[in-house]
C-alpha positions as CSV (number, residue, x, y, z in Angstrom):
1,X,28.2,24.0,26.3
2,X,29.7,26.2,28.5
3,X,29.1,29.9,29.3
4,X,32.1,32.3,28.4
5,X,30.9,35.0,31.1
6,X,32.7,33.6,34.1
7,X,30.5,35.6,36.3
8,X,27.3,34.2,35.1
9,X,24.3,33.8,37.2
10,X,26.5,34.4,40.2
11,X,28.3,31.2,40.0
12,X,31.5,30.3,42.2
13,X,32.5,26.8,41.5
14,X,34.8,24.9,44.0
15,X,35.8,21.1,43.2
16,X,37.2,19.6,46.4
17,X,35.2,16.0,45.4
18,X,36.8,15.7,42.4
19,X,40.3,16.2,43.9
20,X,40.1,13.2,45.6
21,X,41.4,9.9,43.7
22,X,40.0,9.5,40.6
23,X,38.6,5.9,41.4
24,X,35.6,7.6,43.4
25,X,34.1,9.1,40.3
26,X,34.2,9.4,36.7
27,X,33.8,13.0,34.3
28,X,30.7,13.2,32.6
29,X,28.3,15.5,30.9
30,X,24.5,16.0,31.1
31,X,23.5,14.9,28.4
32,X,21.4,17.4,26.5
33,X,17.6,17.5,25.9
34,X,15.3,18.6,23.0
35,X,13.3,21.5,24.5
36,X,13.6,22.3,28.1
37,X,11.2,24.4,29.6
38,X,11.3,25.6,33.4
39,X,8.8,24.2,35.2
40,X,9.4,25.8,39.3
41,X,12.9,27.8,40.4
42,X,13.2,28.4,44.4
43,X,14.2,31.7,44.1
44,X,14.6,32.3,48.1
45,X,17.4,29.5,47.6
46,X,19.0,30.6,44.7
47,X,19.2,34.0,46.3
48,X,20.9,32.3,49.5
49,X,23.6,30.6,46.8
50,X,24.3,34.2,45.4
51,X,22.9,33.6,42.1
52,X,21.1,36.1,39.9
53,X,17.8,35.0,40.4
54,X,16.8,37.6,37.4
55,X,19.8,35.7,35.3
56,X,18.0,32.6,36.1
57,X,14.7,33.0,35.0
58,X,15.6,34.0,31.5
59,X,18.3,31.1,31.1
60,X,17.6,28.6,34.2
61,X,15.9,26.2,31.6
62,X,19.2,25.8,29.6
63,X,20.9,25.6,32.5
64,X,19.2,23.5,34.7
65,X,18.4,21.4,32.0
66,X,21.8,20.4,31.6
67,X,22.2,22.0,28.1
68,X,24.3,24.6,29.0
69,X,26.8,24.5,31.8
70,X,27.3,27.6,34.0
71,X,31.1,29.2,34.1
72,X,33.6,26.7,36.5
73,X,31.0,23.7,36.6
74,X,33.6,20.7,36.2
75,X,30.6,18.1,36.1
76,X,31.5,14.2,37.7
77,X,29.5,11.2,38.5
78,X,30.3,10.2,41.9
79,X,30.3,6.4,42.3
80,X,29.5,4.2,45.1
81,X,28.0,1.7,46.2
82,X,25.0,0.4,48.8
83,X,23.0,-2.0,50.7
84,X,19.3,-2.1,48.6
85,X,17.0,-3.9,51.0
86,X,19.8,-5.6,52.5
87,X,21.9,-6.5,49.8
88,X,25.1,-5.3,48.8
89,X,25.5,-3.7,45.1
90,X,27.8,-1.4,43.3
91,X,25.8,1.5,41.9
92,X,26.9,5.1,41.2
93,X,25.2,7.9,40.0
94,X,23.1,6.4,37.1
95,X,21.5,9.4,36.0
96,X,23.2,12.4,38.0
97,X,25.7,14.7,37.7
98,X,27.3,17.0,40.2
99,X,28.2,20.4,38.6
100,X,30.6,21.2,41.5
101,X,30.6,23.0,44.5
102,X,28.7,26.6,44.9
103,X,30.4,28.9,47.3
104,X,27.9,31.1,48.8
105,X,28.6,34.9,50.0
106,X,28.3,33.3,53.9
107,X,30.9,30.9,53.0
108,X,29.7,27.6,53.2
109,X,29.5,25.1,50.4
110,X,26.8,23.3,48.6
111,X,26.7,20.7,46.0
112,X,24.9,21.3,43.0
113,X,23.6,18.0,40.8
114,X,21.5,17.9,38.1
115,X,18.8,14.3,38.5
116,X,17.6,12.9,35.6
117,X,20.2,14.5,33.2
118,X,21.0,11.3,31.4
119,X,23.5,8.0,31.2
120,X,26.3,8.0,32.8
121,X,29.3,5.4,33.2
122,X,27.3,3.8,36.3
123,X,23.6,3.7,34.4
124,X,23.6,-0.2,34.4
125,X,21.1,-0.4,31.4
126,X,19.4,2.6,32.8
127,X,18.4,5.5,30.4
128,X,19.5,7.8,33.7
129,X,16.5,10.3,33.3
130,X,13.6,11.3,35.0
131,X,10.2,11.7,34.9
132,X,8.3,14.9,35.7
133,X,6.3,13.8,38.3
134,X,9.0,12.0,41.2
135,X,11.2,15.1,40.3
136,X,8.3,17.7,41.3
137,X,7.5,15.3,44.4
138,X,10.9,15.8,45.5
139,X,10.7,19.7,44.9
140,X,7.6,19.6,47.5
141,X,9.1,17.3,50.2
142,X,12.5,18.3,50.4
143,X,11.1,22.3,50.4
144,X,8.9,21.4,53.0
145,X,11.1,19.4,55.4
146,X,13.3,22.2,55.4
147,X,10.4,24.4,56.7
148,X,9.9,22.1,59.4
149,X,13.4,22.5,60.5
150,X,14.6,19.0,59.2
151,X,18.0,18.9,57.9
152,X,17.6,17.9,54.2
153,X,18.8,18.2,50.6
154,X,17.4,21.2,48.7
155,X,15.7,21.5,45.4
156,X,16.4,24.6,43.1
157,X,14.7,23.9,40.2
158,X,12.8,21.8,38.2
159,X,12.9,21.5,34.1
160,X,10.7,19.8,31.7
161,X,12.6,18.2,29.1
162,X,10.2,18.1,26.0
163,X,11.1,14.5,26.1
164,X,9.1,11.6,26.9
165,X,10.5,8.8,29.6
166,X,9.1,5.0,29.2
167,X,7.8,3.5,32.9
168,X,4.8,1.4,33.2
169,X,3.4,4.1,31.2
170,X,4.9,7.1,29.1
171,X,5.3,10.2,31.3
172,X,6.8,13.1,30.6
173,X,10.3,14.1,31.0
174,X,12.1,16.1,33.5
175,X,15.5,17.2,35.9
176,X,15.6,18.2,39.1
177,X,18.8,20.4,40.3
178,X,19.2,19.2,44.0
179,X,21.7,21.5,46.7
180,X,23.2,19.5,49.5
181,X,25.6,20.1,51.7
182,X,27.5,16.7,50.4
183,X,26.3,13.9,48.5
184,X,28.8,11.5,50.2
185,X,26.9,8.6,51.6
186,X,27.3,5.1,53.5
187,X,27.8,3.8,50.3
188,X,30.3,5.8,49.0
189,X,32.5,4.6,52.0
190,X,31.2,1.0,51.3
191,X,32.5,1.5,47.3
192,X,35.5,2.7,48.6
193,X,35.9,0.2,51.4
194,X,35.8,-2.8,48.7
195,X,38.3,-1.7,46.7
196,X,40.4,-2.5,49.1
197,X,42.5,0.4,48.9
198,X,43.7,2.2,52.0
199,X,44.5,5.0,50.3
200,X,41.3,5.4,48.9
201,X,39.4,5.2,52.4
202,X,41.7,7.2,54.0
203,X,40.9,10.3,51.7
204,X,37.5,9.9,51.3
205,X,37.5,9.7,55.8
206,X,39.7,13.2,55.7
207,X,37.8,14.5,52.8
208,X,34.4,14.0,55.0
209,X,35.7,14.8,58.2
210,X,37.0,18.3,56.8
211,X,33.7,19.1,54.7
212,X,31.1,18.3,57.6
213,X,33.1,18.0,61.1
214,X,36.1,20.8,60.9
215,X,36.0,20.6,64.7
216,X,37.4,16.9,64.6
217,X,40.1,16.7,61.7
218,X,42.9,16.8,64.3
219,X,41.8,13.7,65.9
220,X,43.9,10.6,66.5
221,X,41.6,8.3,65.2
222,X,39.9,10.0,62.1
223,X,38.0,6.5,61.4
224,X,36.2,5.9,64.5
225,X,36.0,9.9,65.2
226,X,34.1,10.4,61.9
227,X,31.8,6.8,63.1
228,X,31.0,8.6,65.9
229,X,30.2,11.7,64.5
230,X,27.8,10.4,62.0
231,X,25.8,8.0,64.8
232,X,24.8,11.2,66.5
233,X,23.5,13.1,63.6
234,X,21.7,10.1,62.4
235,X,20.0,9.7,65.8
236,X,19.1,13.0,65.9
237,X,18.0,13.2,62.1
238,X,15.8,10.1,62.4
239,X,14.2,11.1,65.5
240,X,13.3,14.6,63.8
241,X,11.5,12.2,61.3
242,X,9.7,10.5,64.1
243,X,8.3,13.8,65.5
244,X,6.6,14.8,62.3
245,X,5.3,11.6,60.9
246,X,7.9,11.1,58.0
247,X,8.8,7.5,56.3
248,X,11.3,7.8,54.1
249,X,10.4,4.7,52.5
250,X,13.9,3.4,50.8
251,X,16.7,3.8,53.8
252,X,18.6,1.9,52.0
253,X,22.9,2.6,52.5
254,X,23.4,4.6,49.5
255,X,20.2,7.0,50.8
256,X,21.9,7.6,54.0
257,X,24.3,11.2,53.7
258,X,26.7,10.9,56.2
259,X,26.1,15.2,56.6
260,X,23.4,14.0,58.3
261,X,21.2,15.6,55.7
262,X,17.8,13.4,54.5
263,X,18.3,13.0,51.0
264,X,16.9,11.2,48.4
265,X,12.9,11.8,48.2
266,X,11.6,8.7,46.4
267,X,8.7,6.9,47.9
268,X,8.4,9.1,50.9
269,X,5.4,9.7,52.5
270,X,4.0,11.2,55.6
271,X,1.7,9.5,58.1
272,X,-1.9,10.1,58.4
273,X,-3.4,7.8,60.3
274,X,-0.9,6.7,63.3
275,X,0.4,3.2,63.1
276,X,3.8,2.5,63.4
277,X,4.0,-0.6,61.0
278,X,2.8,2.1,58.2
279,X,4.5,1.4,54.8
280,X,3.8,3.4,51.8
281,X,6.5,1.9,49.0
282,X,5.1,-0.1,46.5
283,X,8.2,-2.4,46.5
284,X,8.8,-2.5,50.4
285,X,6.5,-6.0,50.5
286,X,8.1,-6.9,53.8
287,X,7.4,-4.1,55.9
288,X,11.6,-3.3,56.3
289,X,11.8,0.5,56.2
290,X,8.1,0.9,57.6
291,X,7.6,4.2,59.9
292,X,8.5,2.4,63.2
293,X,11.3,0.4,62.0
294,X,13.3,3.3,60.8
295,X,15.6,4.1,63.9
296,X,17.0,0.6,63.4
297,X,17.4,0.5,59.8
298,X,19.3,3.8,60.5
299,X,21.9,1.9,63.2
300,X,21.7,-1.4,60.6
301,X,22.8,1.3,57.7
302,X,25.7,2.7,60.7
303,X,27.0,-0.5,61.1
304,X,27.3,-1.2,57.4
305,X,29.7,2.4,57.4
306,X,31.4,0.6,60.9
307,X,32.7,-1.8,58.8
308,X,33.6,-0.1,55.7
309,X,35.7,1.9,58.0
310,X,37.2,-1.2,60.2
311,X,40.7,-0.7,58.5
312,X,41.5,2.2,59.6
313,X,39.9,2.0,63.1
314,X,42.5,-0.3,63.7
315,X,45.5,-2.4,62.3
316,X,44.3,-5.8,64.3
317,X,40.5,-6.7,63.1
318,X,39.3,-7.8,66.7
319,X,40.1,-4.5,68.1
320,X,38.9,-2.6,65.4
321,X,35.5,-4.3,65.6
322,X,35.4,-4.0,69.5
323,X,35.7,-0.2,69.2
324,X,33.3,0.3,66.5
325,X,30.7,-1.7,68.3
326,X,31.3,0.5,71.5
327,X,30.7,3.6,69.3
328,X,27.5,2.1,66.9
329,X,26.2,0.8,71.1
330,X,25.5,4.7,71.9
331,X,22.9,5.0,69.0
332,X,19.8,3.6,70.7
333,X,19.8,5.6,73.5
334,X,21.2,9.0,71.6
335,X,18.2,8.8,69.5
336,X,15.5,7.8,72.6
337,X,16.7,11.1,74.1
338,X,16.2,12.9,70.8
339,X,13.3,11.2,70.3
340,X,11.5,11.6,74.0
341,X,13.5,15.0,73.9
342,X,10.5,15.6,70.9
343,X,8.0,14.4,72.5
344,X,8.3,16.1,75.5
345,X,8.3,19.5,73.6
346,X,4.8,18.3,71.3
347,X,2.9,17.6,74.9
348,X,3.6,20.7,76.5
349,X,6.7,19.2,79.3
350,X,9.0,21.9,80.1
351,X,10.1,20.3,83.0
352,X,11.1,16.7,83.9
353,X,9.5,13.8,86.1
354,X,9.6,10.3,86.2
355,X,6.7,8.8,84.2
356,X,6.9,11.4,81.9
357,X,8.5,8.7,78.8
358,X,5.5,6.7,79.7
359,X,2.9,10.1,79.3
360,X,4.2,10.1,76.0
361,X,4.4,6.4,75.0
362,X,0.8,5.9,76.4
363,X,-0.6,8.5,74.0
364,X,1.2,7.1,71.2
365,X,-0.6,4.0,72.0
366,X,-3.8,5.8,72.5
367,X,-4.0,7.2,69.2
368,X,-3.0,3.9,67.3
369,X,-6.3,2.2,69.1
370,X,-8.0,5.1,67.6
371,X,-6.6,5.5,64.4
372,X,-6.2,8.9,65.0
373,X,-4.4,11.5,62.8
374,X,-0.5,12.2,63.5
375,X,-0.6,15.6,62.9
376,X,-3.9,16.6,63.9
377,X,-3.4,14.8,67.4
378,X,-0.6,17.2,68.4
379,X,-2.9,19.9,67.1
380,X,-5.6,19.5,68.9
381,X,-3.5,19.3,71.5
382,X,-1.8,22.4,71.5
383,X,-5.1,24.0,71.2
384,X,-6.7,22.7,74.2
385,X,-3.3,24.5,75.9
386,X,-4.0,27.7,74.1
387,X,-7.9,27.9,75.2
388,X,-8.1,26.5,78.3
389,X,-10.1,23.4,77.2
390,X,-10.9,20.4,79.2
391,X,-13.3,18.3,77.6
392,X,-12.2,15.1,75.8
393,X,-10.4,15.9,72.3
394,X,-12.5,14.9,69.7
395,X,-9.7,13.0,67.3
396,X,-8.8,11.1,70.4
397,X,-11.9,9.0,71.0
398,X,-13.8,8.7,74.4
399,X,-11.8,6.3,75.7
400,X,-8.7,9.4,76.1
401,X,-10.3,10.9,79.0
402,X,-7.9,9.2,81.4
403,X,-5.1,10.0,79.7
404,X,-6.2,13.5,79.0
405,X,-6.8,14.1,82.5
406,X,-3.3,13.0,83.5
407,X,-1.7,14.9,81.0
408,X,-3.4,18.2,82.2
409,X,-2.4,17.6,85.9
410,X,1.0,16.9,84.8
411,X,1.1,20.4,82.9
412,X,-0.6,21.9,85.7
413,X,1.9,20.9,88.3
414,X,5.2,22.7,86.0
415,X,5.9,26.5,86.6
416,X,5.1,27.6,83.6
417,X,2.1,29.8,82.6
418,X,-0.1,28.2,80.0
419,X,1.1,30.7,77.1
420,X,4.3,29.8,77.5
421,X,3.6,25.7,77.3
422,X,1.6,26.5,74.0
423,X,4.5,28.3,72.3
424,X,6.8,25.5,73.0
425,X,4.1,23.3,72.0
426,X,3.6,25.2,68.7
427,X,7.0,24.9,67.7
428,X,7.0,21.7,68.1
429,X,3.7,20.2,66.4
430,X,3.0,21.6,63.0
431,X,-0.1,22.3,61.7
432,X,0.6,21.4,58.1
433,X,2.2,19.1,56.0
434,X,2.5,18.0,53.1
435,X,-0.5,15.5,53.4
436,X,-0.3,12.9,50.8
437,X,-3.4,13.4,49.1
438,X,-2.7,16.9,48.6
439,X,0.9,16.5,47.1
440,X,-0.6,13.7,44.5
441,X,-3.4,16.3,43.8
442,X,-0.7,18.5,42.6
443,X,1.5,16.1,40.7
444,X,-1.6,15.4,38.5
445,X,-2.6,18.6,37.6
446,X,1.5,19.2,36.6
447,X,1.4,16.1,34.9
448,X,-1.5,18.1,33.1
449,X,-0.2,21.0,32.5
450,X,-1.5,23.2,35.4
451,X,0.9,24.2,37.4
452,X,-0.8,26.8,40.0
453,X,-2.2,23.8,42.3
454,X,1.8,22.5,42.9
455,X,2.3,26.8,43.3
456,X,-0.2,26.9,46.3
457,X,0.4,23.3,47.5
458,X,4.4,25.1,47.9
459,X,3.3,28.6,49.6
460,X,1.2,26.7,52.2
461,X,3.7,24.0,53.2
462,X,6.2,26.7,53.4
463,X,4.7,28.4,57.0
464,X,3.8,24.9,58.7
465,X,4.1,26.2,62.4
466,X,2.0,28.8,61.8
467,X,-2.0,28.8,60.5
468,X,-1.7,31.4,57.1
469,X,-5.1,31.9,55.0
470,X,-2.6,29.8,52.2
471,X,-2.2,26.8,54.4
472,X,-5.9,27.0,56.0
473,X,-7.4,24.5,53.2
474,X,-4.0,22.0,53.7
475,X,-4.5,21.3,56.7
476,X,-7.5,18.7,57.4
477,X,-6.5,14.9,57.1
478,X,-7.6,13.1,54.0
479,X,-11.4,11.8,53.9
480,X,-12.3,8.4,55.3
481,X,-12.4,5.5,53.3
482,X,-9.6,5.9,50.8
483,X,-7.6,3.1,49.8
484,X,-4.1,2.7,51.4
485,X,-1.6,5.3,50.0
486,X,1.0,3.5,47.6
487,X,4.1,5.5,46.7
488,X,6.8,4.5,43.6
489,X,10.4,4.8,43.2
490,X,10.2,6.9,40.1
491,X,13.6,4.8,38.5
């Protein structure tokens, strides 16, 4: 299966994973598939990984379909383990495989996995492949949340496999390759953590630390320092959610990247309608990763990493526990100053006063009463900055008039000039995502066979701070009366 050119498509393998001990994974191949055809390649991100994007589109089916692996690729399924809905389960990569690490000309490193690309050691009865459609969803949401300036997980290509994939229906085949800056998650440090080995942990803790926080590897306490570390990314990765309307739907531990990257993009969803109990997963029946629960399910998920790491926080257990809970304690407030932080920047405050938390809180609340639109809210908003306006904003309701007025003498009294609050305001509320009506719109016409609706759906969410004649007919809310939005795992 392997290329002999070593210099193929730009590759620069690097293993550093699969140097640590050989208990946090297992060698495997893709297995390979009857008649891949390349279904989307993100050339801008291929070109960023210094590959041949020319290369690429003649051979990226074979390639990315796992048929044929590129020059240095020294593929491994990582295991771990994870907390699914609360309880605890070893799991592993069931139907991925990481190729290795790409190098890229700027010098940073990027794992690159092929989803969907068959059984592995840790399939547990699964037939590890994928169907078309969750593969493509991913494409969409991960390539858009990296527009909006979220950290995420990257998708390079998607392949049909010319095979067919039994769910509650038959669907067609397909593997995503996904780019991440690690895929080392809670769970990985919960698989390593009941083994029971220190050696293991301690490893895996350097490993991470030296791969995502360079600055602290010289730290006394690596354990705690790399706790700490991950808290504040994660508070300032789930408020980034917040500000956009994003659920991710499954935050389960094993779907939590301690890079601080969002990764895994199964049923994710984006808010229409504002309501923070909002679920979209099929299987979430109880409501426990809905939109407004996720910054606690985020420090639940941090605590769950707190204790995987207790034994090497420190020898005596009572200790150990005492300084975790002092680190996991500064979560809440790290991510209400992210969050607020947000907020501040979608209604136009430059400056600071007290009741300004409240301002924000109280329109929040305002648009709940009146079912209003997430995204449209902050967009109307920003608009009434840009033009001067100062009658009541439509997608607010009547009853926003005294809110609206209070808002405008809070702007009013800040010493800035009214362009200036409607950049900052522009850059903070976007004026497109990718709405859920529209992203299912384009997974059916794939599923079909048409693939220019999932092309345009791509170039519009692509530019969502800016209004772009591709993005002009994404950009209104979905039409009244639709039943609820249900999303699927895909598995």
């Amino acid at each position: 299966m392997k290329s002999k050119d070593p210099g193929w498509a730009g590759w620069r393998f690097d293993h550093s994973y699969a140097r640590l001990p050989v208990s946090l994974f297992t060698r495997a191949r893709p297995v390979p598939v009857a008649s891949p055809s390349l279904v989307v390649l993100n050339e801008k991100l291929a070109t960023e990984l210094g590959l041949d994007v020319g290369h690429l589109r003649g051979s990226g089916a074979d390639l990315f379909s796992g048929n044929r692996l590129p020059s240095g690729a020294d593929p491994i399924a990582q295991a771990y383990a994870g907390h699914q809905f609360g309880h605890f389960t070893n799991l592993g990569d069931g139907r991925a495989i990481l190729l290795g690490e790409q190098l890229t000309p700027s010098g940073a490193r990027f794992d690159v996995q092929l989803k969907g690309s068959g059984q592995t050691p840790y399939s547990r009865r699964g037939d590890g492949r994928a169907s078309l459609g969750p593969m493509l969803r991913e494409y969409i949401i991960s390539e858009a949340m990296h527009a909006l300036g979220i950290p995420t997980t990257r998708s390079l290509a998607v392949v049909a496999t010319g095979e067919e994939v039994f769910r509650e229906e038959i669907l067609p085949g397909a593997v995503l390759t996904r780019v991440a800056a690690s895929h080392i998650r809670v769970g990985t440090f919960e698989y390593a953590a009941a083994m029971g080995d220190r050696v293991v942990l301690e490893a895996l803790t350097r490993h991470t630390l030296t791969r995502h926080y360079p600055e602290l590897v010289d730290a006394e306490n690596i354990a705690l320092t790399l706790l700490g570390a991950v808290v504040e990314r994660q508070a300032d990765l789930v408020a980034r959610w917040m500000c956009v309307g994003f659920v991710h739907g499954v935050m389960n531990t094993d779907n939590m990247a301690l890079s601080g990257e969002t990764i895994d993009y199964g049923p994710c969803a984006f808010l229409d309608t504002y309501d923070p109990e909002t679920v979209f997963s099929s299987i979430d029946r109880g409501g426990r990763y809905a939109y407004g629960n996720q910054p606690d399910i985020a420090q639940w998920n941090l605590t769950r990493l707190a204790v995987a790491l207790l034994p090497l926080i420190d020898g005596e257990q009572t200790k150990a526990v005492a300084l975790a809970e002092e680190v996991l304690a500064k979560f809440p407030n790290e991510f209400r100053r992210k969050h607020q932080s947000g907020l501040r920047s979608k209604i136009g405050l430059l400056s600071e006063e007290e009741g300004d938390d409240e301002l924000a809180s109280e329109l929040l609340d305002l648009m709940q009463s009146a079912g209003a639109d997430f995204t449209s809210t902050f967009v109307a908003l920003t608009k009434s900055v840009e033009t001067g306006q100062s009658e009541v904003i439509p997608v607010l309701g009547a009853d926003s008039s005294v809110w609206l007025t209070r808002w405008r003498e809070r702007l009013n009294r800040q010493n800035h000039t009214r362009e200036v609050v409607a950049a900052v305001m522009q850059r903070a509320n976007p004026v497109i995502i990718p709405r859920n009506h529209r992203v299912e719109e384009a997974l059916a016409a794939a599923q079909s066979g048409d693939m220019s609706v999932l092309h345009r759906l791509l170039e519009a969410v692509v530019s969502p701070y800016e209004a772009t004649p591709a993005n002009e007919p994404y950009r209104d809310a979905p039409p009244p009366g639709g039943a609820p939005y249900r999303t699927f795992c895909g598995t």
